[in-house]
Each structure stands twice: as C-alpha cells, then as structure tokens.
C-alpha positions as CSV (number, residue, x, y, z in Angstrom):
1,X,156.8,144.1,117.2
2,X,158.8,141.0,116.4
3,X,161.7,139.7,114.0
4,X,163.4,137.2,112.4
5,X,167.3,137.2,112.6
6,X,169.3,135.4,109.8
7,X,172.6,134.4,110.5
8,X,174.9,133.0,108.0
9,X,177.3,130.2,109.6
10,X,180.2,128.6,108.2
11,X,182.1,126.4,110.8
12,X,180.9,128.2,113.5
13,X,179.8,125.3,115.9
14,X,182.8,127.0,118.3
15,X,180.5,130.4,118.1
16,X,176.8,129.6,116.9
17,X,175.8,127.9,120.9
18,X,176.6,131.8,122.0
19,X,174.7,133.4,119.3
20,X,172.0,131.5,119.8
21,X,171.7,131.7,123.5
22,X,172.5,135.9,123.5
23,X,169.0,135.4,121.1
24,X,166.6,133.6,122.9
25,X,167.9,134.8,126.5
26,X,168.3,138.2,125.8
27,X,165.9,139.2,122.9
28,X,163.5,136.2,123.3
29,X,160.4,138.4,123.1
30,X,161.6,140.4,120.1
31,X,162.9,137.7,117.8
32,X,159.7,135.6,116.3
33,X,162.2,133.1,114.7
34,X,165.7,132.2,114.4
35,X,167.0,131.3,110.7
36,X,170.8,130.0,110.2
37,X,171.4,129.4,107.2
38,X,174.4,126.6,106.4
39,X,174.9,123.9,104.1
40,X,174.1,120.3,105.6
41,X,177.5,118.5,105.1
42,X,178.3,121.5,108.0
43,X,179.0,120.5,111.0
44,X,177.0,123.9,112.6
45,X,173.8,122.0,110.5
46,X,173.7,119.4,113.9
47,X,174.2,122.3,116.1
48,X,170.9,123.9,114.7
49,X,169.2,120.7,114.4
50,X,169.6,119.8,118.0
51,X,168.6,123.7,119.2
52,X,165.5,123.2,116.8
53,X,164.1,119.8,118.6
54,X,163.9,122.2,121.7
55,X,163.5,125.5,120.5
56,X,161.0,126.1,118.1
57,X,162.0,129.3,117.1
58,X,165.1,127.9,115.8
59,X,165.2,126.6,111.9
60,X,167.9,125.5,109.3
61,X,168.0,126.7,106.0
62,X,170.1,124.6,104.3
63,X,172.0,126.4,101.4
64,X,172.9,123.4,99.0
C-alpha cells in the first residue's frame, strides 16, 4: 500500500528541507509521491524544484 502526501507551504523554505527528508527517510516505501503545493513567486517553489531534479517522488503544484 502506498500514498501520496500533500503539503501546503507558504514560506516554509526554513521547514519544508525537514518535511521532506522525515518523508523520504522515514516513510520512503509508503509514500508513492510527494506533492507541495505553493505558488511560484514562493521562494519554497526553488526548494521543491531542486528536491525534484533528484527525487522523483517530489512534484510542485503551483497554485497560481
């Protein structure tokens, strides 16, 4: 059984690196794929875009 987690962010650059770490380390076998969802004029929107060139599991969904 697998899942896909959706986490809103806002600003979170500070936060997001942990959130996303805590999901692949620890739950990397559950969680199919990763979706944060932001707006692109975001800062946290180059966060995910660099996660995603090395994690495929990782996607933006851009809000605007």
């Amino acid at each position: 059984m697998a899942c896909v987690a959706v986490i809103p962010a806002r600003r979170a650059t500070r936060t997001l690196q942990a959130t996303l770490e805590a999901l692949r380390l620890g739950n990397g076998a559950f969680v199919q794929r990763v979706l944060v969802v932001t707006s692109s004029s975001d800062p946290t929107a180059d966060l995910v875009r660099r996660w995603a060139r090395s994690d495929d599991t990782v996607v933006l969904v851009d809000e605007a």
